[in-house]
C-alpha positions in Angstrom: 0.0 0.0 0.0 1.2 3.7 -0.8 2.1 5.9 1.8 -0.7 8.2 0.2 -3.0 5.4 0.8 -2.3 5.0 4.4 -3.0 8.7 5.0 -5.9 9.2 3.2 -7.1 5.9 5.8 -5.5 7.2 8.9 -7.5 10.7 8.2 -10.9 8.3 7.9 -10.3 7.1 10.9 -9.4 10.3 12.5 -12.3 12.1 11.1 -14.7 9.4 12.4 -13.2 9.4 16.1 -13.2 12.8 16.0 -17.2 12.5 14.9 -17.5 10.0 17.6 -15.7 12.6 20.7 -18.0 15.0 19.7 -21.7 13.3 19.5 -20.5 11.7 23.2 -19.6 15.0 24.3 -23.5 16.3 23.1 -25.1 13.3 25.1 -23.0 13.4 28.3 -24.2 15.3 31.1 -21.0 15.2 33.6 -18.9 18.1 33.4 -15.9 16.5 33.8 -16.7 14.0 30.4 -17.6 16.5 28.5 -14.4 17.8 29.2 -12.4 14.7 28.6 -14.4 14.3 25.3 -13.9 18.1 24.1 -10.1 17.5 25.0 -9.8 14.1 22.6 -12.3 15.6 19.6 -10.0 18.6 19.8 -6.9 16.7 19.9 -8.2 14.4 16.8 -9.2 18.3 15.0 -5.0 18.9 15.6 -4.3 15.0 13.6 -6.9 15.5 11.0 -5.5 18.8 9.9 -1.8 17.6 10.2 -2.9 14.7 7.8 -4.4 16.6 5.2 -0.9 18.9 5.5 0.7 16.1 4.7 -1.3 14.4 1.8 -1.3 18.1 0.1 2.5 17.9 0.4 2.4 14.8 -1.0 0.0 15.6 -4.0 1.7 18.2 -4.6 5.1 17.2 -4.6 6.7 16.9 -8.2 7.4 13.2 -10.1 11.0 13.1 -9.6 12.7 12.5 -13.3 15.1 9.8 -12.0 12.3 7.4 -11.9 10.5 9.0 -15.3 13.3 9.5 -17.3 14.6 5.5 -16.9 11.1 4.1 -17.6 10.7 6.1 -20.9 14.1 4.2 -22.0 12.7 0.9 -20.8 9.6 1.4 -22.8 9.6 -0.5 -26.2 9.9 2.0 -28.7 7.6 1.9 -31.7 8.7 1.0 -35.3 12.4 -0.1 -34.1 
């Protein structure tokens, strides 16, 4: 699997524990939960915008031309 893949899996999974902290944190009545939960949604909002950081970095980043430049010469040329 692609590192790309993994992040775009990891931010799933972050996105849906961070769903999870905060529909807790709407049905729990003691004060001190609620806290807990604000604190761990919050702290999931910090991995879930670190993640997309990353996988714009990645999508971004240019195809190096060491690896394009040595497939076009292992490609079959036509006619030859």
């Amino acid at each position: 699997m692609k590192k790309l893949d993994l992040l775009y899996d990891l931010l799933c999974d972050k996105m849906f524990s961070q769903r999870f902290y905060n529909e807790q944190l709407l049905l729990t009545v003691n004060p001190a939960a609620r806290r807990l939960f604000a604190a761990l949604r919050d702290e999931e909002a910090q991995h879930v915008l670190y993640l997309r950081t990353e996988i714009l970095h990645l999508e971004s980043a240019p195809f190096p031309p060491g690896r394009i430049i040595p497939a076009l010469r292992a490609r079959p040329q036509p006619g030859l």
